[in-house]
C-alpha positions in Angstrom: 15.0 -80.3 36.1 16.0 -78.4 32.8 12.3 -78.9 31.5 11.1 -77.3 34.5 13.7 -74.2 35.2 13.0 -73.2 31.0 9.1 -73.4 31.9 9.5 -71.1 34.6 12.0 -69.2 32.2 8.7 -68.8 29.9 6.8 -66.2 32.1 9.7 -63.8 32.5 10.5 -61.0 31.0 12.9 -60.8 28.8 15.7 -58.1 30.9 14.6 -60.8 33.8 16.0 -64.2 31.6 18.7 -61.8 30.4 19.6 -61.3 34.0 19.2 -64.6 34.9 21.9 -65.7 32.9 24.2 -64.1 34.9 23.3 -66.7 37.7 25.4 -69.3 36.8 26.8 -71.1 34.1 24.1 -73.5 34.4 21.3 -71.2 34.0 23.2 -69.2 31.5 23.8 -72.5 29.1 20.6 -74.0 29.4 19.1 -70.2 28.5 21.5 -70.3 25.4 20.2 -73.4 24.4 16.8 -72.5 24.8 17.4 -69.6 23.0 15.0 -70.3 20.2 11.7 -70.5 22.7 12.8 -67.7 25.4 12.0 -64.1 24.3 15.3 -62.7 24.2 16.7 -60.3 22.0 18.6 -61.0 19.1 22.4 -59.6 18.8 23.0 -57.7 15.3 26.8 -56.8 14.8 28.0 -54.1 12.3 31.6 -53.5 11.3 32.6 -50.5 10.0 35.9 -51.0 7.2 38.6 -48.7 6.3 36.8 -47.2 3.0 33.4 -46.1 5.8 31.5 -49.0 4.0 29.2 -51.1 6.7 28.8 -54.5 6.7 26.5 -57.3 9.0 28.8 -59.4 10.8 
């Protein structure tokens, strides 16, 4: 079943597989672990330290 739900995943959109993962924990694992062949988009986290100096978390 997993090869067919992340086939189906395939032709969504990517706010639609985003949504999707709110679904259940199911869908929301096997869309993490599919991660690498679903459109979604990627997370880029920036911390900001005492001296104002950024730096890619």
């Amino acid at each position: 079943m997993n090869d067919v739900v992340k086939e189906v995943f395939k032709f969504l959109p990517r706010n639609e597989i985003e949504k999707s993962q709110l679904v259940s924990r199911y869908w929301k694992n096997l869309i993490v672990l599919s991660s690498d062949e679903l459109p979604l988009r990627s997370l880029c986290v920036w911390a900001c330290t005492y001296d104002d100096s950024y730096y890619f978390m």
